[in-house]
C-alpha positions in Angstrom: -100.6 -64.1 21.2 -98.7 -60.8 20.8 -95.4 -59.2 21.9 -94.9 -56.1 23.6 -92.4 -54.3 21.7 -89.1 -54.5 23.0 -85.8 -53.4 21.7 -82.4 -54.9 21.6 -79.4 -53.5 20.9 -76.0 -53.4 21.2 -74.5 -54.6 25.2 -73.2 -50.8 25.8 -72.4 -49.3 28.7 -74.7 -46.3 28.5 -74.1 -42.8 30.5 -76.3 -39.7 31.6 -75.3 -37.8 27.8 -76.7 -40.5 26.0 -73.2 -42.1 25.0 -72.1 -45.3 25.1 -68.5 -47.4 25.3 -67.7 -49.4 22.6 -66.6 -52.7 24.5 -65.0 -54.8 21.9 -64.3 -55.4 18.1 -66.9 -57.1 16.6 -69.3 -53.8 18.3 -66.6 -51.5 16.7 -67.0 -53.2 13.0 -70.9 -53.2 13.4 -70.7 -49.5 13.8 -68.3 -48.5 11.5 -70.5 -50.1 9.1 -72.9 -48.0 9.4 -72.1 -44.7 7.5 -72.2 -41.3 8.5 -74.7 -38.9 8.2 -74.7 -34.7 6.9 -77.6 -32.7 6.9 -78.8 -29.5 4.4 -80.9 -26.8 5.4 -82.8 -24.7 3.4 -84.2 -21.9 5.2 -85.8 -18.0 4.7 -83.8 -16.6 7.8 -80.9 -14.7 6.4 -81.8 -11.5 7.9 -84.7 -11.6 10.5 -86.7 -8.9 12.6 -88.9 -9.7 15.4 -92.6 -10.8 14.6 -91.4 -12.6 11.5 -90.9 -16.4 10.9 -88.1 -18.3 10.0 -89.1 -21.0 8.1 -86.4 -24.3 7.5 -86.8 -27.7 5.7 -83.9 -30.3 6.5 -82.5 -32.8 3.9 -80.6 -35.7 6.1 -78.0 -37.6 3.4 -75.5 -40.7 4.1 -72.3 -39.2 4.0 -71.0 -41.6 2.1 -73.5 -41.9 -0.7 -74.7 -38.6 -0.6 -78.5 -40.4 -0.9 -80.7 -39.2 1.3 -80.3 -41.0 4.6 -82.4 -44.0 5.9 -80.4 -44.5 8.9 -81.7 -41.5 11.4 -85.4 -40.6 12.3 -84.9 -37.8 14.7 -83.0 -34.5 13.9 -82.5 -31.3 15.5 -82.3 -27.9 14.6 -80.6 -25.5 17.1 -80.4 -21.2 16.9 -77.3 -20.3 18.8 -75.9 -16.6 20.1 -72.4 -15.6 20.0 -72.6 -16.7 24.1 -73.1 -20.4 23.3 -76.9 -19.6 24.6 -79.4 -22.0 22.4 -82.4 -19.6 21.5 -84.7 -22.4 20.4 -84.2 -26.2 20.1 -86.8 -28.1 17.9 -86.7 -32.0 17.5 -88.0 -33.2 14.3 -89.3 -36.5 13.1 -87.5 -37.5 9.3 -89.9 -38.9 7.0 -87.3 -40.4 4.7 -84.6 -37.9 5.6 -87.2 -35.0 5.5 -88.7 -32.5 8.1 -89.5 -29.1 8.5 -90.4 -26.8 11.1 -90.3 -22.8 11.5 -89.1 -20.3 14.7 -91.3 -17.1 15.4 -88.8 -14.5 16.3 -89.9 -12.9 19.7 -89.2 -8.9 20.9 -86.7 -9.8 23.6 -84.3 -11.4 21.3 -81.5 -8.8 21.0 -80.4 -7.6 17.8 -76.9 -9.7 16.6 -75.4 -12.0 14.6 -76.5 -15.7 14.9 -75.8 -19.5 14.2 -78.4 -21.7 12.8 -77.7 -25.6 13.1 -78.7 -28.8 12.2 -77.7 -32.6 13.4 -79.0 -35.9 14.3 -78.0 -37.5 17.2 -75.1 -40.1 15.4 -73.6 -37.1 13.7 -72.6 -35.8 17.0 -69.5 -38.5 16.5 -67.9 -36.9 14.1 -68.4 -33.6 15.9 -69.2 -30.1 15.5 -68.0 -29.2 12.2 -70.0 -32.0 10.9 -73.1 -29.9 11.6 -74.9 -27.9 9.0 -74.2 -24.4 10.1 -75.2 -20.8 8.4 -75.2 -17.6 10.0 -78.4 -15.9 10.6 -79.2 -12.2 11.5 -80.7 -10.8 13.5 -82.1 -6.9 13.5 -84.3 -6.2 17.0 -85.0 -2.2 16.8 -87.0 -1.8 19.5 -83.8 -2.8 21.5 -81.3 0.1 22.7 -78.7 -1.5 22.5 -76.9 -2.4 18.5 -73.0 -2.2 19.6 -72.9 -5.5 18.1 -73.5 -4.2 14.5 -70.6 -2.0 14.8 -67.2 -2.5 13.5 -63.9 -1.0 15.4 -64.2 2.7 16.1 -68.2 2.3 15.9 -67.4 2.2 12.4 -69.9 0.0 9.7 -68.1 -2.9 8.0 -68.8 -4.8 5.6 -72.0 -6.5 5.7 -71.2 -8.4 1.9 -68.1 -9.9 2.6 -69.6 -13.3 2.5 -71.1 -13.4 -1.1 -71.6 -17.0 -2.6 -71.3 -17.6 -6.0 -73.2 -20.3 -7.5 -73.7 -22.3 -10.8 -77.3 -22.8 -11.5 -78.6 -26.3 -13.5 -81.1 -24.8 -15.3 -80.5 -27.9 -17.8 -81.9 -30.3 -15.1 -84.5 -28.3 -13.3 -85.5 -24.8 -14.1 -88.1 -22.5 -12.7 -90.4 -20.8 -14.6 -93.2 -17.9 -14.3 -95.8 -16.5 -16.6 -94.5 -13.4 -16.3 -91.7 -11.3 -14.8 -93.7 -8.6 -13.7 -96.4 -8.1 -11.4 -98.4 -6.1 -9.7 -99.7 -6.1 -6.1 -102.1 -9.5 -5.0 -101.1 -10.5 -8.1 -101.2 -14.2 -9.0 -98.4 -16.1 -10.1 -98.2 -18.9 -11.6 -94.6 -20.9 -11.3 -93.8 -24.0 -13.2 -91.1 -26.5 -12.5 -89.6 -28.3 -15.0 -87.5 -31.6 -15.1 -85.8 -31.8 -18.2 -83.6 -34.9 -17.7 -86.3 -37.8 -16.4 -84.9 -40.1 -13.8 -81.6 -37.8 -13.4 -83.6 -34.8 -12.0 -86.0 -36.5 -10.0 -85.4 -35.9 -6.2 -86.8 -34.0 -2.9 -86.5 -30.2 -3.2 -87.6 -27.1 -1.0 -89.1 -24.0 -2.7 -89.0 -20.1 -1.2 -90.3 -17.1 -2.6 -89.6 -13.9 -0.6 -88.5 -10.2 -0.8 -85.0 -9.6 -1.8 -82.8 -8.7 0.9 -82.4 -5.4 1.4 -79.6 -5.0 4.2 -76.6 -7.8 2.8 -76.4 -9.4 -0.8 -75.7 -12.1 1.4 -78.8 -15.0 1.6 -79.0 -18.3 3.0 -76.5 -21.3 2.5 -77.0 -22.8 -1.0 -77.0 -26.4 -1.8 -74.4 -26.9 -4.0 -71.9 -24.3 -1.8 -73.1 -26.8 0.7 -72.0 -29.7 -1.1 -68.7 -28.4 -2.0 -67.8 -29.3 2.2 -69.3 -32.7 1.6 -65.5 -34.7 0.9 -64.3 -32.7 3.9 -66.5 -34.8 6.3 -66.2 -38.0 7.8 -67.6 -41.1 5.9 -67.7 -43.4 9.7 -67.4 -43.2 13.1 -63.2 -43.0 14.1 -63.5 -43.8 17.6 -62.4 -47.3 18.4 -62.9 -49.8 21.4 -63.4 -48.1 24.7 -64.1 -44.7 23.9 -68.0 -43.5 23.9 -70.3 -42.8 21.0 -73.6 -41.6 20.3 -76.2 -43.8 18.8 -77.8 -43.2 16.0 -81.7 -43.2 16.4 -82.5 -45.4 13.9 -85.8 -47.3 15.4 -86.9 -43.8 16.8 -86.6 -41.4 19.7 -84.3 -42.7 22.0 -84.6 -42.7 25.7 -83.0 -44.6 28.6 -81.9 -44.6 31.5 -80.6 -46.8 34.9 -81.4 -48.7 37.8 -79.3 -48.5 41.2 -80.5 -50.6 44.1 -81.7 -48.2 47.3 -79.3 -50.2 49.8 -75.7 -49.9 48.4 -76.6 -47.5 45.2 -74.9 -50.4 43.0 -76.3 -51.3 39.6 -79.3 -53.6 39.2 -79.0 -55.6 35.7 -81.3 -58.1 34.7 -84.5 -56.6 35.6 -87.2 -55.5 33.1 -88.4 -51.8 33.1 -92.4 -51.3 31.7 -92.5 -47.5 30.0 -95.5 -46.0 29.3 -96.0 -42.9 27.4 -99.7 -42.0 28.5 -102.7 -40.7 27.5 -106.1 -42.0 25.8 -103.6 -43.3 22.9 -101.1 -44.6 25.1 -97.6 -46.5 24.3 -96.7 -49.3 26.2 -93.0 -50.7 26.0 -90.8 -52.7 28.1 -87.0 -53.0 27.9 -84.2 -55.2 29.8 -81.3 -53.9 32.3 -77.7 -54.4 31.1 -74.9 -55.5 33.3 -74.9 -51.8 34.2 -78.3 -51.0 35.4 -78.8 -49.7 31.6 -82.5 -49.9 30.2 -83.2 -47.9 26.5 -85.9 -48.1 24.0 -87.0 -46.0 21.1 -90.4 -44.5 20.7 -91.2 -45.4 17.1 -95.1 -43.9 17.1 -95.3 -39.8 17.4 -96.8 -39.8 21.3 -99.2 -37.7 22.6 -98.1 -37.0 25.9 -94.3 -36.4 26.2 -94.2 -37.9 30.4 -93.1 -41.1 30.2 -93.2 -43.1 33.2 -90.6 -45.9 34.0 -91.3 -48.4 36.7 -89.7 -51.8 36.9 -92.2 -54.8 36.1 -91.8 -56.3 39.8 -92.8 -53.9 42.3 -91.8 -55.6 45.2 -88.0 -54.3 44.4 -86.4 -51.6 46.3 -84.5 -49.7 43.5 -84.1 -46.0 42.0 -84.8 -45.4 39.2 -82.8 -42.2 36.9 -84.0 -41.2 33.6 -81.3 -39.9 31.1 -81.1 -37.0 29.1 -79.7 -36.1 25.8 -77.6 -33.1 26.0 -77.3 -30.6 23.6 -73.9 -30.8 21.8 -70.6 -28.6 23.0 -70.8 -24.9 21.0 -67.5 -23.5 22.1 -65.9 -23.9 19.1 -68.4 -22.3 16.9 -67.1 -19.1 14.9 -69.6 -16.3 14.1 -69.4 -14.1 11.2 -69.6 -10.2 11.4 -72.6 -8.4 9.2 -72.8 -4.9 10.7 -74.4 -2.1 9.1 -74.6 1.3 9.2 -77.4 4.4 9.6 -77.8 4.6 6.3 -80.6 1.6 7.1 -82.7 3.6 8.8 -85.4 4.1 6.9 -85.5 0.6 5.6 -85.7 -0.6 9.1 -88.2 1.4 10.6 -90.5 0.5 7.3 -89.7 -2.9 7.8 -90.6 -2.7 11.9 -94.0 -1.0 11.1 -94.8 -3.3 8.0 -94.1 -6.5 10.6 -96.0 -4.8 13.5 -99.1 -4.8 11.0 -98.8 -8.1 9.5 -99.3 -9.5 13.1 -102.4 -7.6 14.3 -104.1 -9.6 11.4 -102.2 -13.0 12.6 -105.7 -14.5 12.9 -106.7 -14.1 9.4 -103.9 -15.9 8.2 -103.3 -18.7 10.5 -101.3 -21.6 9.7 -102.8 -25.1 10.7 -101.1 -27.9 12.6 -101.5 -31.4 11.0 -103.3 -34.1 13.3 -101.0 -37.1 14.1 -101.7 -40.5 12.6 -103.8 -42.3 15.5 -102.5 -44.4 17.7 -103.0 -48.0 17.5 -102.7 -49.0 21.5 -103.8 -52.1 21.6 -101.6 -53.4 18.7 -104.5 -54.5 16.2 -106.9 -55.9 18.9 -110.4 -55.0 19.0 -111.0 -53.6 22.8 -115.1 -54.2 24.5 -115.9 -50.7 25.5 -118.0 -50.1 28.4 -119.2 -46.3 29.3 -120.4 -46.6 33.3 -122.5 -43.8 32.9 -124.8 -46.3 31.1 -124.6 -48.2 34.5 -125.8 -47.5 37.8 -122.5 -45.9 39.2 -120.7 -48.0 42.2 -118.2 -46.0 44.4 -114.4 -48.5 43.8 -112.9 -49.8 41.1 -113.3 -53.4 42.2 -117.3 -53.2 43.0 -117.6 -52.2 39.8 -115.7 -54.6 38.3 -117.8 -57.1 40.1 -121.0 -55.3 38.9 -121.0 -53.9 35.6 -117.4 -55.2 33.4 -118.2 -58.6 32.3 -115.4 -61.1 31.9 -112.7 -59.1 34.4 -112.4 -59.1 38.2 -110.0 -59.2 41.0 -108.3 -62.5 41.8 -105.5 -63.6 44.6 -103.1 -66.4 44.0 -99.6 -67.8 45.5 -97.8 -66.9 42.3 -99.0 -63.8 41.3 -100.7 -62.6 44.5 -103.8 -59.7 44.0 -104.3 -59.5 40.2 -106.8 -58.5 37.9 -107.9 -60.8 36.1 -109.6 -61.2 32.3 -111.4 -64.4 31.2 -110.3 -66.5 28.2 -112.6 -65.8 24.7 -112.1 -69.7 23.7 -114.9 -68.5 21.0 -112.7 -66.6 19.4 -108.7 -67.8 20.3 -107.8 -71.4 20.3 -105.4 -71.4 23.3 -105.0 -73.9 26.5 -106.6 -72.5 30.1 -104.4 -70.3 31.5 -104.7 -68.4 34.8 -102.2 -65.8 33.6 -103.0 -61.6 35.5 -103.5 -59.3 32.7 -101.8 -56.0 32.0 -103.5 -53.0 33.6 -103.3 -49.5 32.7 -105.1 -46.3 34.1 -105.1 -43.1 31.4 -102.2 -45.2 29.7 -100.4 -46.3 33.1 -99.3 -49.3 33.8 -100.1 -50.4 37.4 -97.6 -53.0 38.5 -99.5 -54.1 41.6 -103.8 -53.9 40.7 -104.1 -54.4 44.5 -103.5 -50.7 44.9 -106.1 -49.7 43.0 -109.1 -51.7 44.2 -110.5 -48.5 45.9 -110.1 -46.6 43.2 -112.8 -43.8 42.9 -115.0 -45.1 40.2 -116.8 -41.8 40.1 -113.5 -40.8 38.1 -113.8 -43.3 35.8 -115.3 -42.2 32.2 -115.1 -45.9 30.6 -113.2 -49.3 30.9 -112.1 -50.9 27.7 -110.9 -54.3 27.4 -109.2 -57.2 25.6 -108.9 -60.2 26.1 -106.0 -61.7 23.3 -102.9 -62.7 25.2 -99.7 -60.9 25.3 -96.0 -61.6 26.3 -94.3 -58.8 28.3 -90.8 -58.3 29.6 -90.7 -62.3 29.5 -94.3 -62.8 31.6 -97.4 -64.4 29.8 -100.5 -62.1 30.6 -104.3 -62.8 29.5 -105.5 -59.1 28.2 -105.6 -55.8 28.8 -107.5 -53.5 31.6 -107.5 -49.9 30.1 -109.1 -47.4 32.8 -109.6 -43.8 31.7 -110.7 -41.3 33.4 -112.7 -38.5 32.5 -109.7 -35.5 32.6 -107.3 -38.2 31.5 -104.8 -37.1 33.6 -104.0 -39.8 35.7 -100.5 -39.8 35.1 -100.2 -36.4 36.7 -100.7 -37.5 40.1 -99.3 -41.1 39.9 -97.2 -41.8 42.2 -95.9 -45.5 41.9 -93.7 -47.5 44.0 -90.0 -47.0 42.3 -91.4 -45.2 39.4 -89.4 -42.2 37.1 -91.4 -39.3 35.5 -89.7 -37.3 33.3 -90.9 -34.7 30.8 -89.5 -35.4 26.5 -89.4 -32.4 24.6 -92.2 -32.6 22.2 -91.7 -32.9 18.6 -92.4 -30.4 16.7 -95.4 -30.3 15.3 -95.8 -30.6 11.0 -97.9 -28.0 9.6 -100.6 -26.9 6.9 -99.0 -23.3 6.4 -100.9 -20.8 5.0 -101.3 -19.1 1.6 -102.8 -16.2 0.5 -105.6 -16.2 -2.0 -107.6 -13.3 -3.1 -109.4 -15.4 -6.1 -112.3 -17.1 -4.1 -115.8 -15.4 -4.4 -115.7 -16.4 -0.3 -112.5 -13.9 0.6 -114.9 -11.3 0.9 -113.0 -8.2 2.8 -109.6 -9.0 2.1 -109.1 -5.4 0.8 -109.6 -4.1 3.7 -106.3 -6.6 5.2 -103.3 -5.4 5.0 -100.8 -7.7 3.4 -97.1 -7.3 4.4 -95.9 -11.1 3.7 -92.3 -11.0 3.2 -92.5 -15.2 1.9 -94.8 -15.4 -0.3 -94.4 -18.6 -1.2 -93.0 -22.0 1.4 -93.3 -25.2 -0.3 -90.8 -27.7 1.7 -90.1 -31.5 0.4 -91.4 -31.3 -2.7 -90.9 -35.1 -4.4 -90.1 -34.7 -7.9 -90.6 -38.2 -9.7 -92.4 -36.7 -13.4 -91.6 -34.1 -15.6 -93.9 -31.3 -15.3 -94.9 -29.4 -11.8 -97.3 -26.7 -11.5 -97.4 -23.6 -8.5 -99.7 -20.7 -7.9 -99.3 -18.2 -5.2 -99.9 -14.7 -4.7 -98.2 -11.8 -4.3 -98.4 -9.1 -1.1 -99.0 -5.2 -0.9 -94.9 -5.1 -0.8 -93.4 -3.9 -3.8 -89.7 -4.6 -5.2 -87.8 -7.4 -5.7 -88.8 -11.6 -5.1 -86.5 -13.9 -5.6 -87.9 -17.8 -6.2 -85.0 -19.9 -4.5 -84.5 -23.9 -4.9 -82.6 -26.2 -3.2 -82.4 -29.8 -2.9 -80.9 -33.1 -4.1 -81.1 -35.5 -7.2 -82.1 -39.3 -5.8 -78.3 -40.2 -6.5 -77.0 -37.0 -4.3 -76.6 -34.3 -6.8 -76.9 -31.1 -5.4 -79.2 -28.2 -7.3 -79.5 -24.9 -6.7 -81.9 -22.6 -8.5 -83.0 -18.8 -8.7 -85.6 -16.5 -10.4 -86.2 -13.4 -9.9 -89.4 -11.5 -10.2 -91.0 -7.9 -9.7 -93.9 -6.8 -8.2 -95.5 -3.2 -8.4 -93.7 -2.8 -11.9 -96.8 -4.5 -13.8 -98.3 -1.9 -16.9 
């Protein structure tokens, strides 16, 4: 016999934001035992134009430890305007405090000075200034209008007045090339070395890409990052009564309530079946608190970001209202000023056209999207397939039921009224003779009452798969599982169930293979007739270091100038390191 999963949790009151009240003590010690959280970015987005890419890599650490964090697995990484307006929003899965993701910056964003940020959801406690924040700019010069790059008086100011001077470890880690110079599609090859063993070991982000022409001024370094770390909050200060955020430890959370239709008043005590459909669907259940409240986590990256709430009894007359997790207040955010002047010109119209080109040839250098780990639906069971088009087709659901799926058909009792029902494999499971319904599904939907479906147009209907263990759900004993799918597998658009909530996640973003640029492969035939105007040559994020010796190739562009070869990350026992190299390219003899 197996469980559906179900989660359980503290008894909070829970509210539309995603907070909850802290109702008594013994709550209050639980979580102020568990410690806070601070996040690092790394990123190659200090000054941006449109048609280029930031790139990030987060780094999630206790706040107390400084360790990398085990307590979070979703964060999110925000791009703010000085009118609180969010230009992008990604939500990230942490693989052991890690993810990455990257922003494609569009024509219509105009040109100004920007706030990139990074949280999870149970840093949101400790509030804003726990956030990672850097400033990001931003140069649009197809735009008219650049009065925000202007100082009083339309005067220039100072775009450098935010240098950061750092101390690099070289005696830990250091970064090494085979040469310093370079010329044009040259390779290079880059060498990291751990000189101290266990003590260097650790997850860190590498960069390579052109020196910045406009501001001396680059992205937020690890150990300047670090040097905020004792100003933050080590746990949660609110105490009982007042409303927290929960940390997402299991998972994405979602939730929401249930109000009965008559007087609108809470319903507790009733279970809630959630479905995240599709071929590899997810199938949870979770329990009502004294205030309507139901909430899970989605531990397993979904495929379809709809899920669909309905309450296990259909004969109930209730309302169901998903919640959503609002983005966190940005009033109080403060935006640096990095103006410049016409002297930039040239440098910006060289840079336009050398972006402009790059992207004609987007489709010779695309980056790859990883596929997610399949889906395991059926918990470990084996299902029986059956493919009706290797059947004479019937025209419902239940004639062909009846006809063609061995081992399942309709039934009618007093207890459970019209069910589908799946036949005990005594063969297989030693159990006693049950008449238990079993759990039906149709594209990864649960159908609480099979009697609406027994007219179902079969001619939809690509296969059946079943099986036939037994599983306990939301409290109820059921004998299998009755997974309809349909040829478009899109059921779930159209569904409209008794009681039921659809609401739309946004996705997580996806992990990707990114690209690099080789021009040693007898296969890369035509590449000189490419041009190559990469900026980042180079984007290796999360790299684990646990030996003593790592070894890099890349190459360079058709640019000339300046690269600098930037680390960042942390030791396993939350030292900060901070590393650059620079390099030349177009100088080689």
């Amino acid at each position: 016999m197996k469980k559906i999963a179900a989660v359980l949790f503290l008894l909070l009151a829970l509210y539309g934001n995603s907070q909850y009240v802290i109702s008594d003590g013994s709550e209050l010690l639980a979580l102020q035992r568990t410690p806070l959280e601070r996040v690092f970015m790394h990123h190659t987005g200090a000054v941006l134009f449109p048609g280029e890419y930031l790139n990030y890599s987060i780094h999630v650490m206790n706040a107390q430890s400084g360790r990398t964090s085990t307590i979070s697995k979703i964060a999110y990484v925000l791009l703010v305007d000085k009118d609180g307006d969010i230009m992008f929003e990604h939500k990230l899965k942490l693989e052991k405090g890690m993810a990455e993701g990257d922003f494609f910056i569009p024509s219509e964003l105009r040109s100004g000075n920007y706030k990139l940020i990074a949280y999870t959801n149970w840093i949101r406690n400790a509030g804003i200034d726990q956030f990672f924040q850097d400033d990001v700019v931003i140069i649009n010069p197809y735009l008219a209008n650049q009065s925000e790059f202007l100082g009083q008086n339309g005067e220039p100011s100072n775009m450098d007045a935010d240098l950061r001077t750092i101390v690099s470890d070289s005696a830990t880690l250091e970064l090494q090339t085979d040469k310093v110079n370079y010329g044009t599609r040259a390779l290079v090859k880059l060498s990291l070395k751990n000189y101290k063993s266990y003590l260097g070991n650790g997850t860190y982000h590498i960069s390579v890409s052109k020196k910045n022409d406009f501001t001396k001024k680059g992205a937020k370094r690890a150990v300047v990052d670090a040097r905020n770390a004792p100003k933050l909050k080590k746990a949660i200060d609110q105490k009982v009564g007042d409303s927290i955020f929960l940390p997402e430890q299991r998972g994405e959370l979602i939730f929401g309530r249930v109000f009965d239709k008559e007087d609108g008043k809470p319903v507790p005590n009733i279970t809630t079946v959630i479905t995240m459909p599709g071929q590899e669907f997810l199938l949870k259940f979770a329990n009502t608190n004294e205030s309507g409240t139901f909430y899970s986590y989605l531990r397993k990256d979904y495929k379809v970001p709809t899920p669909i709430v309905q309450p296990l009894n259909d004969s109930l007359s209730v309302d169901l209202v998903m919640g959503a997790k609002n983005p966190p207040e940005l009033e109080s955010l403060t935006f640096r000023a990095y103006n410049f002047s016409s002297d930039f010109k040239d440098l910006i119209l060289e840079r336009s056209i050398q972006n402009q080109v790059e992207n004609q040839f987007f489709k010779a250098k695309p980056d790859s999207i990883l596929l997610k780990d399949p889906i395991d639906s059926f918990d470990g069971g084996i299902p029986e397939t059956v493919l009706l088009d290797e059947y004479t087709r019937f025209p419902t659901l239940e004639e062909t039921l009846v006809e063609i799926v061995e081992n399942v058909g309709f039934r009618r009792n007093s207890k459970y009224g019209h069910f589908i029902r799946v036949a005990q494999d005594f063969e297989r499971y030693d159990e006693d003779f049950n008449s238990f319904p079993s759990i039906v599904l149709i594209d990864g939907v649960f159908i609480p009452n099979p009697k609406t479906i027994r007219d179902f147009d079969a001619t939809l209907i690509e296969r059946i798969r079943v099986v036939r263990d037994q599983f306990q759900m939301g409290g109820g004993m059921y004998q299998g599982i009755v997974s309809i799918e349909t040829f478009d597998n899109d059921f779930y658009e159209t569904y409209e169930g008794k009681n039921m909530s659809r609401s739309d996640l946004k996705p997580l973003f996806p992990v990707k293979n990114y690209f690099k640029q080789k021009y040693d492969e007898p296969n890369n035939v035509g590449l000189d007739r490419i041009p190559d105007y990469r900026r980042v040559l180079f984007w290796q994020p999360n790299i684990v270091v646990d030996g003593n010796n790592y070894e890099y190739e890349f190459f360079t562009s058709d640019l000339s100038g300046d690269f600098e070869i930037v680390l960042e990350g942390y030791t396993t026992y939350g030292k900060p390191i901070s590393l650059k190299k620079t390099i030349s390219v177009g100088l080689e003899p």
